[in-house]
N, C-alpha and C positions, 0 to 999 in steps of 0.2 A: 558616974565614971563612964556608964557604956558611949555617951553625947560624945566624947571624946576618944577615947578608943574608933568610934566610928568615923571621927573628921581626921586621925589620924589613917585610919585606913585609907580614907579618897585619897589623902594628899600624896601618898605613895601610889595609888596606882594611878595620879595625874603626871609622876614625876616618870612613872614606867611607860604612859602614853608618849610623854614628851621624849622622850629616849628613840623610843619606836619612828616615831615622825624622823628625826632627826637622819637615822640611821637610812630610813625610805628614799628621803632627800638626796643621800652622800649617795646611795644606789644610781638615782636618774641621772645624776651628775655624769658617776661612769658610763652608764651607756648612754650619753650623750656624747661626751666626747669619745667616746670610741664611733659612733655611730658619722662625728667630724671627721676622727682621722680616717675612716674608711673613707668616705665619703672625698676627702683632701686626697687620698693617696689613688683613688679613681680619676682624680682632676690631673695629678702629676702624671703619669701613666698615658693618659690621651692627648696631655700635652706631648709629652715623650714621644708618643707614636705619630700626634701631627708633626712635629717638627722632624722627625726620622722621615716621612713622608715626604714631606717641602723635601731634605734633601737629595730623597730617592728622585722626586719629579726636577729638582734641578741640574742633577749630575746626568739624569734623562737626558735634558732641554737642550743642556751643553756638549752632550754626543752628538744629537740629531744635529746641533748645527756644527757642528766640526763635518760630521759628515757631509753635510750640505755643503759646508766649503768647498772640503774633498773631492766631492763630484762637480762642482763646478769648476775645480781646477782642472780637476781628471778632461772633464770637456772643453775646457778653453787648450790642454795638452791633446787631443782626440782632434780638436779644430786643425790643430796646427801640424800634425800628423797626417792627418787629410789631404794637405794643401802641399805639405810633402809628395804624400805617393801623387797626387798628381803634376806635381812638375817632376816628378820621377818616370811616370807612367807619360807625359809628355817627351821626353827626353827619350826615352824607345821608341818611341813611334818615328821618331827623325831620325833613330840610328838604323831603325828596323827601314824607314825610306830609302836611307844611304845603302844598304847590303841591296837591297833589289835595284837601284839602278846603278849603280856601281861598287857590287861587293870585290871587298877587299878582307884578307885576314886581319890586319888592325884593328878595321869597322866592329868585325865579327864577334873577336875577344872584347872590346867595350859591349857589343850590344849584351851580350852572355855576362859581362858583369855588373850590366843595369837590371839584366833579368834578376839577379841574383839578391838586388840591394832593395828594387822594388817588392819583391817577391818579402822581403822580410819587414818592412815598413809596414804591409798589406796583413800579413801575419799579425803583426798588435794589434789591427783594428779588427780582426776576424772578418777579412773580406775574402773574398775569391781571387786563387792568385792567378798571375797570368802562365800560364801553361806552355809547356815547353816542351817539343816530339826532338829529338836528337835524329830523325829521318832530314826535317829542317836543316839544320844544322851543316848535318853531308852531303847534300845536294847542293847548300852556296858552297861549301869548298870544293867542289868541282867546278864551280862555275869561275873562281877567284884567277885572274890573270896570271900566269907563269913568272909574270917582274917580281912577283912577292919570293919567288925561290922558296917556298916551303920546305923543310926538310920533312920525312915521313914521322919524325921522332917529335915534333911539331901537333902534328895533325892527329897522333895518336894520344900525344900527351891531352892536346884542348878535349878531344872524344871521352877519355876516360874521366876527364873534370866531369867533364859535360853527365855523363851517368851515373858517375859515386863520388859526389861531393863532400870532401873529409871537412872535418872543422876546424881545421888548419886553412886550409885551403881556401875555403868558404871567407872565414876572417881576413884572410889573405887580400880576397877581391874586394871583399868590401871597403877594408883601408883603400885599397887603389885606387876604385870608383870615388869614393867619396872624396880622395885627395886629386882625384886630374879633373874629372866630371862635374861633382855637384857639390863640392864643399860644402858638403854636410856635418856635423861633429859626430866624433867616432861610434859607431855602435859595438857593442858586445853581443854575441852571437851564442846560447845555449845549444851543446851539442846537440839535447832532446829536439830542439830545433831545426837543423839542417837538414834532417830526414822531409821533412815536406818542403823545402824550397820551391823543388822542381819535381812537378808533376807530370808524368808520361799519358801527353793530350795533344791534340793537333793544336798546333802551335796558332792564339788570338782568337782562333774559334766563337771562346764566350769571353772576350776583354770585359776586364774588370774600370770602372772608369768613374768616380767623383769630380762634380761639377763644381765650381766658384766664378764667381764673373771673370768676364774675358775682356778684355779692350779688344778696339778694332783690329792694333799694331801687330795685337798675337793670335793668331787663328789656331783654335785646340779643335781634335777630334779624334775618332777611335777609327779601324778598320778593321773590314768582312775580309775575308780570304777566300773568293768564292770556291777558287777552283786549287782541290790538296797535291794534283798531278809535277805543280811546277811547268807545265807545257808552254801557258801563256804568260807567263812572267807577271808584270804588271796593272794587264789588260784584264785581268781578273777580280784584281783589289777594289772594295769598293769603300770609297772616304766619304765618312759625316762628318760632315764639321758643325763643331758649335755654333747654334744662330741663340745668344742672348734673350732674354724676353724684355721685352719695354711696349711704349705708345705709339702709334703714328697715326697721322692723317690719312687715312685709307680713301683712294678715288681722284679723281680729276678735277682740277681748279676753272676758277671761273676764267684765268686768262688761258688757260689750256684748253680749255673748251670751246674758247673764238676761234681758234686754230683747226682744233681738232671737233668739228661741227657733229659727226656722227655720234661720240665716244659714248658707250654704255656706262660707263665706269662712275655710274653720280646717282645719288646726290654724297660729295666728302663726310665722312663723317671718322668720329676718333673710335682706333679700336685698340686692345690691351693683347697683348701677345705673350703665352707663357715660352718660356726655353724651347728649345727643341733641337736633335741633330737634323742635317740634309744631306743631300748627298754633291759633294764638291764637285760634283761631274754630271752631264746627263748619262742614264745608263749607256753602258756601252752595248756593243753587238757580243763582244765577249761573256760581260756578265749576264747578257740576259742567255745566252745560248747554256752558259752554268747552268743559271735560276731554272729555266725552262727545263733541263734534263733532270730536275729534281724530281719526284712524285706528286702526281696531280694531284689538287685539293677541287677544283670546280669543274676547271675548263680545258681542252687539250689545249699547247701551243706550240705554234710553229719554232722549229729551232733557229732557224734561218730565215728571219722573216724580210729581213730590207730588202732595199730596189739597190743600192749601193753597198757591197758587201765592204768589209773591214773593219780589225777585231774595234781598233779604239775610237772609230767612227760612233756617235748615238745611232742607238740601235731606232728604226722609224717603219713605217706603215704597221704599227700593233693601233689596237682601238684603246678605247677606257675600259674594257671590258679585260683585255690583256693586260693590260700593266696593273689590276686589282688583282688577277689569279699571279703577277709575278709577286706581286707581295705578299700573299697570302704563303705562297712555297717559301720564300723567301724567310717570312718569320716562321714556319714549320721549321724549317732548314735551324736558324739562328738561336731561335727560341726567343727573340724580340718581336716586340709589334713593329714591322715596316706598314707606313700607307703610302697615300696620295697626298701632299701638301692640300690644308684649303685654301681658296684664295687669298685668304690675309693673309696666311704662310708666306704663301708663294712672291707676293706685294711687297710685307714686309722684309724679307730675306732677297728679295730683287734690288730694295732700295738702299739699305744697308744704310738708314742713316739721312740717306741724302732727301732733299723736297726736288729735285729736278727731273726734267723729262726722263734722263737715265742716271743709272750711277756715278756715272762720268761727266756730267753734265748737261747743258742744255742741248749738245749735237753730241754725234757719233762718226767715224769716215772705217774705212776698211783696216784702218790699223786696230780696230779696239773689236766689234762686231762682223760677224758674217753672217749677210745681210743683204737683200735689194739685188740678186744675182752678181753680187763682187767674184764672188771666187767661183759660182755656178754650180753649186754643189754644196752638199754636206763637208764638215770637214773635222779632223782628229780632235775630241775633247781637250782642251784646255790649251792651246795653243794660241788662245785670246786674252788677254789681262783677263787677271781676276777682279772681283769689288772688295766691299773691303771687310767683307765676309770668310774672303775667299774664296768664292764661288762664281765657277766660269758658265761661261754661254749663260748666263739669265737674259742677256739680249741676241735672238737671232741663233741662228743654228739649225735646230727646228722648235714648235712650237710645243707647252708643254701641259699636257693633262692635269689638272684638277679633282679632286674630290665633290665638290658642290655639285649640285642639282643647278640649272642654266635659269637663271632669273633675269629679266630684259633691262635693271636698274639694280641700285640699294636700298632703295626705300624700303625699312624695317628689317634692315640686315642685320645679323647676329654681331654683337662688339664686343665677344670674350675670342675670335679670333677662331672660333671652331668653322667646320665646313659646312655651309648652310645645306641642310639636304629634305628643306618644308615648303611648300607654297613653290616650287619649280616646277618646271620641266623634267619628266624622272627621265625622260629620253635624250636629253642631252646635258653634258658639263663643260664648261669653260677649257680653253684653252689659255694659254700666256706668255706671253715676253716674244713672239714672233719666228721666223723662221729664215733661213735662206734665199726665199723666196721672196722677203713683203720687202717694202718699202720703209725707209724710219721712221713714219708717223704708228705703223703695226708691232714693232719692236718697243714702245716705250712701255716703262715701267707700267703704267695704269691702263695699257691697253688689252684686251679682251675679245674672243671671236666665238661666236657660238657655230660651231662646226657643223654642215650643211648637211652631213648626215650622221647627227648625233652621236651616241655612245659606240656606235658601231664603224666609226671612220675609219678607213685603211688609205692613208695616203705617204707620200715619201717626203712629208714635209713635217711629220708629228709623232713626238719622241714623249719621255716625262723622263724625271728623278722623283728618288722616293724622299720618306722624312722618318724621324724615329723619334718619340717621345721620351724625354731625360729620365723618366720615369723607369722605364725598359731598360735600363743600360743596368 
């Protein structure tokens, strides 16, 4: 019996083994799939957070370019703005012309409501506005003809506009300006606003002024007010006018050259010319007697330097040495860089365009230039057509200073249009466009004279204008 008893005992504890196994098995299973579903619920979760991700970086993507639009709208509305204040800022300067040669009250109240409309245009773009002394103001109304009958009630009303501008009032002008003047669409004016319109400053002082291409047919430019006294009226003002930037053929041609046997002005070659202002006048005797009563930076100068005295006469017998310390005071004064034109300047803005001997064409006679002792004398700036620059006496008057160092040719001249001042003569610089005294073949556009006693000439046949880079304004 025990043989049996014993194989009963295995068989039970093979069945207790078999239990055990089983139960081990149903164990791995659980932590297996728990060890899936973690493992599954890790997967959903990084999914969950990339694709949370994707739409934080997409609702990103599609800010950044909305805003990108934004600001290219914001600047294609900024462009257009721009091109506003300055036909705004153009449209005072002719009103601001008309009161100095013939102020009238009508003039007066338009110019003071273009002050006002510009003044706020200028404000959006955060530029400098043009400034306004109410001393101005009272001094053309004295000067205004009696036909206007002003009453006092008039004159006292425009004055207190003039110095506490309500926001009534302000809105007021602007509807008017923008409906007789510039047919602008209407602006809305914030009270917090109307406090800075108008700034108590000598009035154009530091003109505020944005550039866009110009056609020939519209000549733009800003003005200096050299002298604050009012004494010399006009003879004071001084005009730049826009010279464009473009290409020309700088120098004398080969059929100009059969003619003109001497001419330095070669070998032709093409030069690039950036913007730049000039001055629409030779100086005068007036401005330079201003300039010169400024505070010296180099050189002492004579206040009264001509052989022929008169305010609106070009001021003449200063050297190249004078007319660099007048611009030097000048941009002290301004706070612009005034210089000397370089010759390309000077070439380019002579030619305004044209390929002929002069602006005018291939001849000149005493209606157009003074020249060849026609009239015997120097004579009042601008009282000869202008080119189509707008700019008088570039032919004949007197001859006019340069910048450049005196070089006998072009050969390896500079073709970005700057003033050559390498490889020269540091004792003498170019003259240009001729004088009262020469003959028409010394008045063309491409001709040039290297003054017989350099930098230091003093004759009554030799004046300059200045230039102002666009940059400066």
């Amino acid at each position: 019996m025990l043989p049996l008893i014993i194989m009963a005992t295995c068989g039970a504890a093979g069945a207790v083994a078999g239990v055990v196994s089983t139960c081990a098995a149903k164990e791995q299973d659980k932590q297996a799939v728990k060890r899936y579903e973690k493992v599954n619920t890790e997967l959903i979760n990084s999914r969950d957070k990339l694709q949370q991700r994707y739409y934080e970086l997409a609702d990103r993507s599609k800010q950044q370019i909305n805003e990108l639009n934004l600001k290219l709208v914001e600047s294609e509305m900024e462009k257009d703005v721009v091109y506003l204040a300055l036909e705004l800022y153009q449209e005072l300067m002719g009103l601001r012309e008309d009161i100095d040669i013939h102020p009238s009250f009508d003039v007066l109240v338009e110019f003071h409501k273009a002050i006002v409309l510009t003044n706020y245009v200028l404000k959006q773009l955060d530029r400098r506005l043009v400034p306004v002394n109410q001393d101005y103001f009272s001094r053309t109304l004295t000067r205004i003809d009696d036909r206007d009958n002003l009453s006092k009630e008039q004159l006292f009303n425009f004055i207190a506009v003039l110095m506490n501008p309500k926001q009534d009032t302000v809105i007021s002008l602007l509807g008017e300006a923008q409906n007789q003047i510039f047919a602008q669409p209407a602006i809305q004016v914030e009270e917090s606003q109307t406090n800075s319109l108008i700034e108590e400053k000598e009035i154009f002082s530091q003109p505020t002024l944005q550039i866009k291409e110009s056609s020939k047919s519209q000549v733009q430019y800003f003005i200096e007010n050299l002298c604050n006294d009012g004494n010399d009226g006009n003879d004071t003002i001084l005009y730049m006018n826009y010279i464009p930037g473009g290409s020309f053929m700088m120098g004398t041609s080969i059929e100009e050259l059969l003619i003109y046997t001497k001419d330095r002005s070669i070998p032709q070659h093409m030069v690039e010319i950036k913007p730049f202002f000039m001055g629409k006048f030779q100086v005068t005797q007036a401005q330079w007697t201003a300039v010169a009563s400024l505070p010296k930076v180099n050189l002492d100068l004579d206040l009264f330097p001509s052989m022929r005295k008169g305010k609106g006469l070009p001021v003449e017998y200063v050297s190249w040495y004078d007319a660099v310390e007048f611009c030097a005071r000048l941009s002290q004064y301004t706070e612009r860089e005034y210089r000397l034109p370089s010759e390309a300047e000077w070439e380019y803005a002579c030619r305004a365009g044209t390929t002929s001997l002069f602006n005018f064409g291939e001849n000149i006679d005493d209606e157009l230039v003074n020249y060849s002792y026609k009239e015997g004398k120097t004579t009042r700036v601008g009282i000869f057509p202008p080119n189509a620059f707008g700019l008088y006496d570039m032919h004949g008057n007197v001859w006019e200073w340069c910048a450049d160092t005196w070089h006998d040719n072009y050969k390896d001249a500079p073709t970005d249009g700057s003033a050559w001042c390498s490889g020269g003569d540091d004792d003498f610089s170019p003259l240009r466009g001729g004088s009262y005294s020469n003959n028409l073949g010394e008045c063309r556009s491409t001709s040039r004279l290297k003054p017989f006693w350099g930098r230091g000439l003093h004759t009554n046949d030799v004046g300059f204008r200045v230039v102002c880079d666009v940059s400066g304004i």
